[in-house]
N, C-alpha and C positions, 0 to 999 in steps of 0.2 A: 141428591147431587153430590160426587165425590171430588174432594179439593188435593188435588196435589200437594206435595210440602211445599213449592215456592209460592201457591194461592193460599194456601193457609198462611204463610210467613210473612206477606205483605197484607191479609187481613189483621194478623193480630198484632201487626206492628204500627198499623195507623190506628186503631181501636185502642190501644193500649196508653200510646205515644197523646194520642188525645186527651187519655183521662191523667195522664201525669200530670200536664201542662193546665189541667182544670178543677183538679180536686182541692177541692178547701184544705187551707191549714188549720190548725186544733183550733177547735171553738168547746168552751166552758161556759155556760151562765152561774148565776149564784143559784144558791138555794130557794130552797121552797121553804119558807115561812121561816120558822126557828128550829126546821129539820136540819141535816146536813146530805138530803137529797137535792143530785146538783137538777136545773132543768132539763139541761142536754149537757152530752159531752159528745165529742167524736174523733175518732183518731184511727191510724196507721198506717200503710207500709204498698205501694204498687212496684212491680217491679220486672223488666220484661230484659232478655238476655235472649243475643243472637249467637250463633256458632257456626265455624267451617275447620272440616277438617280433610287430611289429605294424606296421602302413605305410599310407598311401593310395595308396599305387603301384595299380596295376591287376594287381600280380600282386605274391606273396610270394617274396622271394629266399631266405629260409632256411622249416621249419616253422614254425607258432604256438609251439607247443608240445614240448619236446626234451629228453633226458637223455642225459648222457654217464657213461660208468665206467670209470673205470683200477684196474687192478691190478699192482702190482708187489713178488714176495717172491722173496728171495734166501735161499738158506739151506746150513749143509753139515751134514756127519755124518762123524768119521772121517775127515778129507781130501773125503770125497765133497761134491761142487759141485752146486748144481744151483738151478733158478730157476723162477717162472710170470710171464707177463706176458701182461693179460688188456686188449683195447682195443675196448670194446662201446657204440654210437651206437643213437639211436631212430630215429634218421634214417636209415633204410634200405628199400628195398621190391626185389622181386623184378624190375621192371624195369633194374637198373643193376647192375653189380659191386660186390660187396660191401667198405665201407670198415672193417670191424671185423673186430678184430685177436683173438688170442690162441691165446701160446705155450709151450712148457713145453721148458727145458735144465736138463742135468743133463751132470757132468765127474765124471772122477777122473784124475788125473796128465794125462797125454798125450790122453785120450780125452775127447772132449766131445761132446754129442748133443741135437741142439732139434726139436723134436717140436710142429706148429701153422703160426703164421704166419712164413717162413724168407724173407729175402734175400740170398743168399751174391752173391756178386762172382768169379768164373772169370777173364774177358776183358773188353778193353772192347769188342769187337763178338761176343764170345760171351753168358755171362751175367754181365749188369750192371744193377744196377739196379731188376731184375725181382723183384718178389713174390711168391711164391705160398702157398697150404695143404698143408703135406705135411710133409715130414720132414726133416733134414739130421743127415751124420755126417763128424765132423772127427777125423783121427788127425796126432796130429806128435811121432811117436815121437824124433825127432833130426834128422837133415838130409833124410832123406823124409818125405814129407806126404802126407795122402790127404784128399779133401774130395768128397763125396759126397751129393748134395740130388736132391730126387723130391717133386713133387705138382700140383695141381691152379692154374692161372696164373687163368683164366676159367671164370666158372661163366654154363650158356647163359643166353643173354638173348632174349626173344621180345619182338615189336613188337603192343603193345595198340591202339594207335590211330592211325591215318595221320599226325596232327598230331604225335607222339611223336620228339624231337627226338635219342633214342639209336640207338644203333644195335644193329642184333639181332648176336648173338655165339654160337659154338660154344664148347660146353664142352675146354678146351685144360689138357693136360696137359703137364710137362717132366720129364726124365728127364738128369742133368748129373753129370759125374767131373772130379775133377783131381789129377793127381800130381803134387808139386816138388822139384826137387833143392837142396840149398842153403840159404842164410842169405836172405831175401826182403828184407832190405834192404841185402845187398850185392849176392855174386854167386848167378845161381837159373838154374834154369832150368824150365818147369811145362810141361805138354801137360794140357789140356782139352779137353771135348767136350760134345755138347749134343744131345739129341733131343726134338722136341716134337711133338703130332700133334695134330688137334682130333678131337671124339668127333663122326662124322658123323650119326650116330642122336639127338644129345643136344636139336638144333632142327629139327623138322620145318615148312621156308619152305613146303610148300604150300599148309597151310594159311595161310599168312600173305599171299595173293596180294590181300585187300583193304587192305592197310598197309601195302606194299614196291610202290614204284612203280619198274618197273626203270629211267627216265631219271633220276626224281631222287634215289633208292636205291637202287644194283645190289644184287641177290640176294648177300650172301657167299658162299663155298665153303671146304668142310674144308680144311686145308693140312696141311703136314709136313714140318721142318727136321731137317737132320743136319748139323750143327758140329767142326769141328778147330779147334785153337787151339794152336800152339808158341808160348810165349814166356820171352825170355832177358833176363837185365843181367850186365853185367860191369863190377864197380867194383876202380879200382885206385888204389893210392898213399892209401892210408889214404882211398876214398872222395871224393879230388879231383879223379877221374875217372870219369865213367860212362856206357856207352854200349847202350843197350835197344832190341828190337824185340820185334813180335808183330803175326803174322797168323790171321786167321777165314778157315778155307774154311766156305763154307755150300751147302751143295745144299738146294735150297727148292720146294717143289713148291707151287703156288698152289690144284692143285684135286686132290684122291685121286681124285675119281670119274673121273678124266681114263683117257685107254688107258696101259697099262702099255709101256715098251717093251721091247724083243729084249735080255736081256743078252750075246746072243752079239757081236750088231752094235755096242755101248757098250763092250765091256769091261770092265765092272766085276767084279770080284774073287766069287764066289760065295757067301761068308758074307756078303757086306754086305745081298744081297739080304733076308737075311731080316730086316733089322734097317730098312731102307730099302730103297722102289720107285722107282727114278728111269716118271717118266712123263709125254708128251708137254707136261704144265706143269710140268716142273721144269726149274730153272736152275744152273748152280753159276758162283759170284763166289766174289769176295774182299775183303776191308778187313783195313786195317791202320796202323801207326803204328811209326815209327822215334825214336830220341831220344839225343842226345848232352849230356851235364853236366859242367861243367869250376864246380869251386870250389876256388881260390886267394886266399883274403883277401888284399886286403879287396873280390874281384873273381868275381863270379857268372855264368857263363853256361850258357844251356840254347837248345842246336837240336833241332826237332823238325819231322818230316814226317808229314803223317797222307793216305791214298788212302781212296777208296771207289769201288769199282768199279761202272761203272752195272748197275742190275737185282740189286744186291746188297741181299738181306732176311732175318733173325733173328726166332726167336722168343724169342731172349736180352733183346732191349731193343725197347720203349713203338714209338717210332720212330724212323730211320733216314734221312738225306737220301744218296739213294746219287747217283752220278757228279760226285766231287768233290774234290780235291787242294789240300793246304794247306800251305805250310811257314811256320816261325813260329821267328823270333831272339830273344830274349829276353836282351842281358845288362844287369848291376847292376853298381853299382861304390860305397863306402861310405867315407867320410875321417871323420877326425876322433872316432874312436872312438866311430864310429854316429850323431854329431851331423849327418851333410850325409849323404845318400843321394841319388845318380841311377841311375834305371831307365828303360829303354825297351821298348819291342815293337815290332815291326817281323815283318806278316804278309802274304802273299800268294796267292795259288791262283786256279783258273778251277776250271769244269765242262766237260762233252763230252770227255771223256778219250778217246774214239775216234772224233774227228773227224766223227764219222756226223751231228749235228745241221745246222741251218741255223744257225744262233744260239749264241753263246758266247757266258759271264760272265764278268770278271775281276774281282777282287778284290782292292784293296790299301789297310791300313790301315796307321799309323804312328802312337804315342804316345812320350811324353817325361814324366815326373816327376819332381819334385825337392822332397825332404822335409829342412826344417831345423831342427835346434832351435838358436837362437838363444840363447838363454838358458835357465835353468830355469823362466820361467813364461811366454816367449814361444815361437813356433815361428810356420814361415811353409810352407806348401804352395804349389808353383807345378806347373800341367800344362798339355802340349798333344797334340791326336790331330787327326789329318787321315785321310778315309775316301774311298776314291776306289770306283765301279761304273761298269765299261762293258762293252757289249756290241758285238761284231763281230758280222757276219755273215760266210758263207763263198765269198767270192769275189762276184761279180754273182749278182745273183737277178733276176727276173722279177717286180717287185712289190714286193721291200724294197730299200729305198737300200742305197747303199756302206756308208756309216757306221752306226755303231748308236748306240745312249742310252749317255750318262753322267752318273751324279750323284756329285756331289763334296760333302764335309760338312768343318769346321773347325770345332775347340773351343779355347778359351780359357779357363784357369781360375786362380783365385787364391783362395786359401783362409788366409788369418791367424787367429790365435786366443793370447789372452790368458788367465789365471790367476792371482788376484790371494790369495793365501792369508793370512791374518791368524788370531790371536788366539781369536777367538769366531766370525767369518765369515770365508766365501769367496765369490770374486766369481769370476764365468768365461765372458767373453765371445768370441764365436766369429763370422768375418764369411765369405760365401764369395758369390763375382763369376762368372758366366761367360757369357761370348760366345758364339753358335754361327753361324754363318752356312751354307748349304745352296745349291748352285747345280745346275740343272736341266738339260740338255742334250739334244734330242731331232730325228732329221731330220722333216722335213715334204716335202713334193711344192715349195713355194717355197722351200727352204733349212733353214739350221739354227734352230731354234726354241728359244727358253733361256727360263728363270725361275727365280726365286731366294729366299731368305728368311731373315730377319738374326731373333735372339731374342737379348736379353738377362736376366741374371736375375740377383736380389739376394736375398741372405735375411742376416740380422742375430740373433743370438741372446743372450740375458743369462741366468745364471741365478744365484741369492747363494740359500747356504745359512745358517742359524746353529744355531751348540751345541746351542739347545734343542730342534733339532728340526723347527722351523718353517723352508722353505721357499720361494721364490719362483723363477718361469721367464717370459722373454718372449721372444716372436717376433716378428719382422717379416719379409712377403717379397714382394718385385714384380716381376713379368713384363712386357717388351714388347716386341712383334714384329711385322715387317711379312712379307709374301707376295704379290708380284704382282696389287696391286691390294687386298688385303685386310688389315687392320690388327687385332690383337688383344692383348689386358691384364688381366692378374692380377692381385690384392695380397690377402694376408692376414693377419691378428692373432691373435694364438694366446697366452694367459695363463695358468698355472696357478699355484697353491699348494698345501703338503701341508704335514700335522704329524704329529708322533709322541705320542700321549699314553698315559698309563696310564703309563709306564715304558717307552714305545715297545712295548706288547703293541698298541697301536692305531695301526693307520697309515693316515691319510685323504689322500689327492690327489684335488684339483677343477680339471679344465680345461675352458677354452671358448675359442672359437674364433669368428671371421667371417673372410668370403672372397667378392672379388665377380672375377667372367671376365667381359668383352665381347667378341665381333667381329664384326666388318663389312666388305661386300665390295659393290662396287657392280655392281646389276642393271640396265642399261641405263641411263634418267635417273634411277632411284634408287638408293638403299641400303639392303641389306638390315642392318638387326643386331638382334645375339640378344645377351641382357643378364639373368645371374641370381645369384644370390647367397644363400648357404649358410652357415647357423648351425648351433652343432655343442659339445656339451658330454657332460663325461666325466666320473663320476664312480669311483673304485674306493678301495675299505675292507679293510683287512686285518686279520682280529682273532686272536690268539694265545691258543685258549680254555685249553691246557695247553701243558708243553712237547711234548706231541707231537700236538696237534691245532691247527691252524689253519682260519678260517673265510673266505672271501672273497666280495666282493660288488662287479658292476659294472653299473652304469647308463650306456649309449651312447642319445643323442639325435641328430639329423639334418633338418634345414629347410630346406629348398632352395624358392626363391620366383623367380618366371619373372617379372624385371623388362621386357623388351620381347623380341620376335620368338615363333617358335614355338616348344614344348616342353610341359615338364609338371611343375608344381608339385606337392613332395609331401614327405612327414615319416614319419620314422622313430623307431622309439623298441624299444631292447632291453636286457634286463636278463640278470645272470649272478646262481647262486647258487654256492658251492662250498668242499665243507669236505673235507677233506686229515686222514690221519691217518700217522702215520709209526713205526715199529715193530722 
């Protein structure tokens, strides 16, 4: 049976609204004998939020109409641990991956086990990051570890309409181990691993040949990863030294359906077979990351190298920029008993690790910061970062110049801030300056061809509090910059106030805002400019109905007015309701 959003919105709102009004408050008993095992405990958090929104855009960015519900209980029995966390949106349909959540863990001593929505963390180019529906089982009985996750990543996705701007998906499963030796924030050392495959049967594209256009959306294909991961640190001298690495092998096959190949001819090892088919679209890489840490007060450094080898792909992580090499310096150094701090970074790396391209990037950044506190209600920020991009080519070519592109960028920053504390108010003014300048660098058939473009930018902020409650905040901030021919400018005013009343069980904040951008670029004997300006107010309420219910309410408005050029005038207006119970 399929529920519309206004039948799912009045089911999850009397289901919900039930258990607010019925969930126990914290219960504790004592202990068990002369342990400090309590008998039970139980605690935490339901909490369900309605939404309507409304626009003259020519299209809606969020639903009209929405409900959101969080669940979160904690509880034990006997030492036994164990938890639900339930994260359910109305805003969901079968064409997209599903953004709602919920889990359920449960521990005793060394054993812990979550059952639902799992992201465990393995590698950072094994699994990282990654979400999926299934299971996870965590043992650390003492210096070995065992961590063990299994289930569903993507659930399929089929393409309803040519215009349909997702993409279709196989339904993709993962299969992930790791064992570690060691104390993990000293010395460790872990092997991981990682299998994922998609369910070829789960989207049938045939059907789908009026909605996949294969130029400007290639057909997908099943795929199938198998992942290694060794990785080690070794800290010495009480952790003033540390030195870590960790590499992903990944064999990635881009299509199953592809021909299997000869294991006699590959060599691969007999049992692997059945676990993994290497076949004429599979590839095996590598990625990886090195890293060195020296801390000596009052003096910090950390080196670090990170590789990715080209054609290197995971089904551990979203995505991956593979053929890519980076080393990154990073030291700090801190006087005056943490009053004056200077840091820098200092990064560099290229692409085409194997030569094989026409075209190479390089890359080289460099910053500087310097944090003071000055007194106790002054302090001063000062930074700077320089970013450099060029591209070589490889040797003479037949149609590309000698030289390649470079863009070079500069920042300039200053950042002071004030604090003025009294009696019954506080005053706390904050100021922050910055320059950036951007230069362009490209060959042509007549020589070298450059452009360039300077921004600068101010913003000024106030805010005084007093005793009772009562609140005020102001802003100010202006933009302006030029680009080769084209000139463009910001400012904005930004006000709010709040109070607390009732006893502070009510707390109201009201902001609003105006903000006007132009630019202009000159189109032969004329000038084009575009000129609009955007009004903007907030309202949010907080009300304290007991001490363990809380009521929340926000009001967002948005007016944007097309003072000259082309564009499109339009208004927004959305409201929040949401009440929170805690247990």
């Amino acid at each position: 049976m399929h529920l519309n959003t206004s039948s799912r919105l009045k089911m999850w709102t009397v289901l919900v609204t039930g258990i607010l009004f019925t969930a126990p408050g914290i219960h504790a008993q004592g202990t068990v004998g002369s342990t400090n095992i309590r008998t039970y405990t139980i605690g935490g958090s339901i909490g369900i939020q309605g939404h309507g929104y409304t626009t003259t855009r020519d299209f809606n960015r969020r639903a009209p109409l929405g409900a959101l519900t969080t669940v979160n209980l904690n509880y034990s029995l006997l030492g036994f641990q164990s938890g639900l966390n339930i994260r359910y949106s109305t805003d969901d349909n079968q064409f997209r991956q599903s953004m709602n959540e919920i889990s359920f863990s449960g521990g005793w001593r060394w054993i812990s086990l979550t059952a639902g929505d799992v992201s465990p963390s393995h590698a950072r180019y094994g699994l990282s990051g990654t979400s999926f529906r299934g299971g996870r089982l965590e043992l650390t009985p003492g210096a070995v570890s065992f961590d063990l996750a299994a289930g569903r990543v993507n659930r399929a996705v089929r393409i309803a309409r040519p215009q349909d701007l997702r993409e279709p998906a196989y339904e993709r499963w993962i299969y992930a181990g790791k064992i570690g030796f060691g104390n993990q924030g000293t010395s460790f050392f872990n092997l991981s691993t990682l299998y994922g495959k998609d369910s070829a049967g789960s989207v049938d594209l045939q059907d789908d040949s009026d909605t996949i256009s294969p130029v400007t959306r290639p057909r997908p294909t099943p795929a199938e990863n198998l992942t290694l991961t060794p990785d080690f640190q070794i800290s010495l001298f009480s952790k003033a030294f540390k030195i870590g690495a960790q590499t992903t092998f990944s064999a990635y096959t881009r299509d199953t359906g592809s021909k299997a190949l000869d294991m006699d001819e590959i060599g691969i090892p007999a049992f692997l077979t059945g676990i993994y088919t290497p076949r004429s679209s599979s590839r095996i890489s590598f990625a990886g990351t090195a890293t060195t840490e020296l801390d000596i007060n009052p003096f910090q450094l950390r080196v670090g190298y990170e590789r990715i080898q080209p054609g290197f792909e995971t089904m551990g992580q979203r995505q991956v920029r593979d053929d890519n090499q980076t080393w990154n310096i990073q030291p700090r150094v801190s006087f005056l008993n943490q009053r004056l701090a200077l840091d820098g970074s200092y990064r560099f790396g290229n692409d085409n690790l194997l030569g094989n391209r026409l075209i190479t990037q390089n890359r080289q950044d460099f910053s500087v910061n310097l944090r003071s506190m000055i007194s106790s209600s002054f302090s001063l920020g000062l930074g700077y970062s320089n970013f450099l991009n060029k591209t070589e080519t490889s040797g003479t070519i037949e149609g590309l110049p000698e030289s390649g592109q470079q863009q070079s960028a500069q920042v300039f920053q200053i950042m002071p801030s004030y604090t003025l504390m009294g009696t019954t108010t506080s005053h706390s003014f904050s100021l922050a300056g910055i320059y950036q300048t951007l230069d362009a660098r490209f060959p042509t058939a007549y020589g070298v061809a450059s452009s360039g473009s300077s921004t600068i930018n101010t913003m000024l902020n106030h805010a005084v509090s007093f005793q009772s409650g009562f609140s005020i905040s102001t802003g100010i901030n202006y933009m302006k910059g030029e680009a080769t021919g084209a000139e463009f400018d910001a400012w904005g005013i930004n006000a709010g106030t709040g109070y607390a009343f009732f006893e502070r069980t009510l707390n109201v904040n009201v902001n609003f805002g105006v903000s006007q951008n132009s630019f202009s670029r000159p189109a032969g004997d004329q000038v084009f400019t575009n000129k609009s300006r955007q009004l903007n107010g907030n309202l949010n309420a907080s009300y304290r109905l007991t001490p363990t219910n809380n009521l929340r309410f926000n009001l967002r408005t948005l007016n944007n007015s097309l003072l000259d050029g082309a564009g499109q005038s339009f208004s927004e207006l959305e409201a929040r309701i949401q009440i929170d119970h805690r247990f």
